[in-house]
C-alpha positions as protocol buffer text, in pm:
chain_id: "A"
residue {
  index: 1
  type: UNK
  ca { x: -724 y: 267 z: 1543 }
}
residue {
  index: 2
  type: UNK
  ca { x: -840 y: 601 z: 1370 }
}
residue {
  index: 3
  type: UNK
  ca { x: -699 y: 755 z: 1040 }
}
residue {
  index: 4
  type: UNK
  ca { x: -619 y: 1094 z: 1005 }
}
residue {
  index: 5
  type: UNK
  ca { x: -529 y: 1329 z: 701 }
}
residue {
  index: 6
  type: UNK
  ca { x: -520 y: 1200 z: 309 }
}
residue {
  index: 7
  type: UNK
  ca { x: -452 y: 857 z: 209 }
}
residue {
  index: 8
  type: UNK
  ca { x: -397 y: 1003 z: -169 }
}
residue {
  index: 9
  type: UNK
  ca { x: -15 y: 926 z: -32 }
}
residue {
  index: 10
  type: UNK
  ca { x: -104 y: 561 z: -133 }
}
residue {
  index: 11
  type: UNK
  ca { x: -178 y: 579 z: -514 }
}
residue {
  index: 12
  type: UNK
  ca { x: 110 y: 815 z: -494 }
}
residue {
  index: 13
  type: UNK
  ca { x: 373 y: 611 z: -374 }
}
residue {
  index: 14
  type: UNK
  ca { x: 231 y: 331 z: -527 }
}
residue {
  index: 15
  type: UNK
  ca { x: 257 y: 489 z: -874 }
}
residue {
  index: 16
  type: UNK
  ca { x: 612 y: 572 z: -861 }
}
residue {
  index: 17
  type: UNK
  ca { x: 697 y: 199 z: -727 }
}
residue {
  index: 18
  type: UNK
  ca { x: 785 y: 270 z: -384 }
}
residue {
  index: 19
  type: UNK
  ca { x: 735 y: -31 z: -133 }
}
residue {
  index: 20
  type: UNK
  ca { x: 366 y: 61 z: 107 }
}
residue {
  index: 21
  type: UNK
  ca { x: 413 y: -50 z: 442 }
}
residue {
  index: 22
  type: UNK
  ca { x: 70 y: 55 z: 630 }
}
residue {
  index: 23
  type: UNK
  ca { x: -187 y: -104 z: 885 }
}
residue {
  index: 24
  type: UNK
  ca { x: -525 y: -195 z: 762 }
}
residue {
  index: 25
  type: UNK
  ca { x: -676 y: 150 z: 811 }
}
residue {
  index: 26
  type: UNK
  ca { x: -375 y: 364 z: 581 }
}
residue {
  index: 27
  type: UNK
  ca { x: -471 y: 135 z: 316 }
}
residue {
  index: 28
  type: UNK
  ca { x: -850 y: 122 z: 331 }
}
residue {
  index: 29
  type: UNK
  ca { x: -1015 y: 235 z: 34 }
}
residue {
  index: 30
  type: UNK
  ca { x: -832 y: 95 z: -236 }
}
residue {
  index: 31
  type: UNK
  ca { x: -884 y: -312 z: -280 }
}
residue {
  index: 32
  type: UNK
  ca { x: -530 y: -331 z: -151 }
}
residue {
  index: 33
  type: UNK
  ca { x: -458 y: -706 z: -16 }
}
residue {
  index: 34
  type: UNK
  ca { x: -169 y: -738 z: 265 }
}
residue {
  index: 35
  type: UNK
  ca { x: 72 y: -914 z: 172 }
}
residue {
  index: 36
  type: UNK
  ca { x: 29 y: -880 z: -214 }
}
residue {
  index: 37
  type: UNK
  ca { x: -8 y: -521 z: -256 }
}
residue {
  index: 38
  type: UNK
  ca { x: 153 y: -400 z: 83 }
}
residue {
  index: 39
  type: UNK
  ca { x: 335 y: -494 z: 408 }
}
residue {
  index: 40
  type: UNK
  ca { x: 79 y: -475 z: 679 }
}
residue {
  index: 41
  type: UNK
  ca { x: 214 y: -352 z: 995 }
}
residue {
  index: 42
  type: UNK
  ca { x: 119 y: -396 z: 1378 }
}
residue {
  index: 43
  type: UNK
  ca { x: -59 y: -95 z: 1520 }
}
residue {
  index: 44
  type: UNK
  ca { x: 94 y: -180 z: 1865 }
}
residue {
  index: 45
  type: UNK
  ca { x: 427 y: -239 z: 1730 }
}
residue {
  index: 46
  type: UNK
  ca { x: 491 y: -42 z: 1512 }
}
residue {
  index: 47
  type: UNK
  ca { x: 891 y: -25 z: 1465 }
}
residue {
  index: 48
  type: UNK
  ca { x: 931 y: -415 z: 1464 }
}
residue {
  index: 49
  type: UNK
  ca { x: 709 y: -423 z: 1179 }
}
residue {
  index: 50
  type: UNK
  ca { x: 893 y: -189 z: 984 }
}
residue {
  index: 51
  type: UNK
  ca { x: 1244 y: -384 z: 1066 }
}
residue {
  index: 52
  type: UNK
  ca { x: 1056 y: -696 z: 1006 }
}
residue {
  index: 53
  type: UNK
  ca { x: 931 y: -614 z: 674 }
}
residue {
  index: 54
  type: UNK
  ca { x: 1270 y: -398 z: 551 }
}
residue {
  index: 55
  type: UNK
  ca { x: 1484 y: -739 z: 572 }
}
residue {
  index: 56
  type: UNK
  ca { x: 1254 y: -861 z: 295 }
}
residue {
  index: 57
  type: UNK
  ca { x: 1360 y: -604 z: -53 }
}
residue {
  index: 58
  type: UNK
  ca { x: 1242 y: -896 z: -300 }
}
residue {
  index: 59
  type: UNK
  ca { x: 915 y: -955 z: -112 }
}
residue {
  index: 60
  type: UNK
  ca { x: 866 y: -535 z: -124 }
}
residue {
  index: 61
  type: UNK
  ca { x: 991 y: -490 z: -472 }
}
residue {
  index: 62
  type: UNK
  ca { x: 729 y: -769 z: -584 }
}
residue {
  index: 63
  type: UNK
  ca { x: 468 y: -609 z: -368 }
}
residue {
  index: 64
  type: UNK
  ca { x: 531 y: -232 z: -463 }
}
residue {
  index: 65
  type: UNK
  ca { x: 530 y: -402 z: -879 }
}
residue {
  index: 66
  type: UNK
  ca { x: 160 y: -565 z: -779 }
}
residue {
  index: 67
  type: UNK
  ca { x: 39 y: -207 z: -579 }
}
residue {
  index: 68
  type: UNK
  ca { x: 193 y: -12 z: -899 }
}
residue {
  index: 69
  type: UNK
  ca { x: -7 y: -290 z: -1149 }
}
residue {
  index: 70
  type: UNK
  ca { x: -315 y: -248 z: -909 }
}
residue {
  index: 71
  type: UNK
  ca { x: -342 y: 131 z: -927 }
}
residue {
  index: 72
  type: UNK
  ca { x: -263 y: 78 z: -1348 }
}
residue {
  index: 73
  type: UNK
  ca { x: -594 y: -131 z: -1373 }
}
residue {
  index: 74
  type: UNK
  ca { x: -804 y: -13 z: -1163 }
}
residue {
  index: 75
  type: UNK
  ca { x: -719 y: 368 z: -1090 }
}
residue {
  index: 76
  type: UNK
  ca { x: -736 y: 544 z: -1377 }
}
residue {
  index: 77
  type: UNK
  ca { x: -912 y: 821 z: -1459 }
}
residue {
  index: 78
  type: UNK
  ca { x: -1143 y: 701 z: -1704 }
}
residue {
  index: 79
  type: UNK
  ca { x: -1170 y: 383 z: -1453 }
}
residue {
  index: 80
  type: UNK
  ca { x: -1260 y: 629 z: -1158 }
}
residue {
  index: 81
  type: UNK
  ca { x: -1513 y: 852 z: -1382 }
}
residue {
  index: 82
  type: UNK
  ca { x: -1686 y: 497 z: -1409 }
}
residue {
  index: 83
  type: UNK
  ca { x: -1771 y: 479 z: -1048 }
}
C-alpha cells in the first residue's frame, strides 16, 4: 500500500485530541505505536476496522491522550530544530 498527500493531518489531529485511526503507512514517520498511540486499521478492510475500533471510545480516548502526550514530548519545535 502507497501513501499519498500530507501526513501533517496526524500531529494535527493528534494535537487537538482527536482519536487516529490509520494503517501503518498514514502513520509512518512519527514513532507512533498501534495500539498505544492509534487504532491500526486493515488495508483490505477497511470499514470493519473503523466499526471495530468505534465500539471501543475508552480504548480511543486513552489512545488519542497517549498520541496528544507523544506529539507534547517529542514534537516540538525546539525538539524538531534538534534533529
Amino acid at each position: 500500500m502507497e501513501g499519498g498527500g500530507s501526513s501533517l493531518k496526524i500531529p494535527d489531529m493528534a494535537a487537538h485530541g482527536v482519536p487516529l485511526i490509520s494503517t501503518e503507512v498514514g502513520a509512518r514517520g512519527y514513532d507512533l505505536l498501534p495500539g498505544q498511540h492509534y487504532s491500526l486499521i486493515d488495508p483490505d478492510d477497511i470499514s470493519a476496522s473503523i466499526r471495530d475500533a468505534l465500539k471501543d471510545p475508552e480504548r480511543l480516548a486513552m489512545q488519542a491522550s497517549a498520541a496528544a502526550v507523544h506529539f507534547a514530548q517529542h514534537f516540538t519545535w525546539p525538539k524538531i530544530a534538534q534533529k
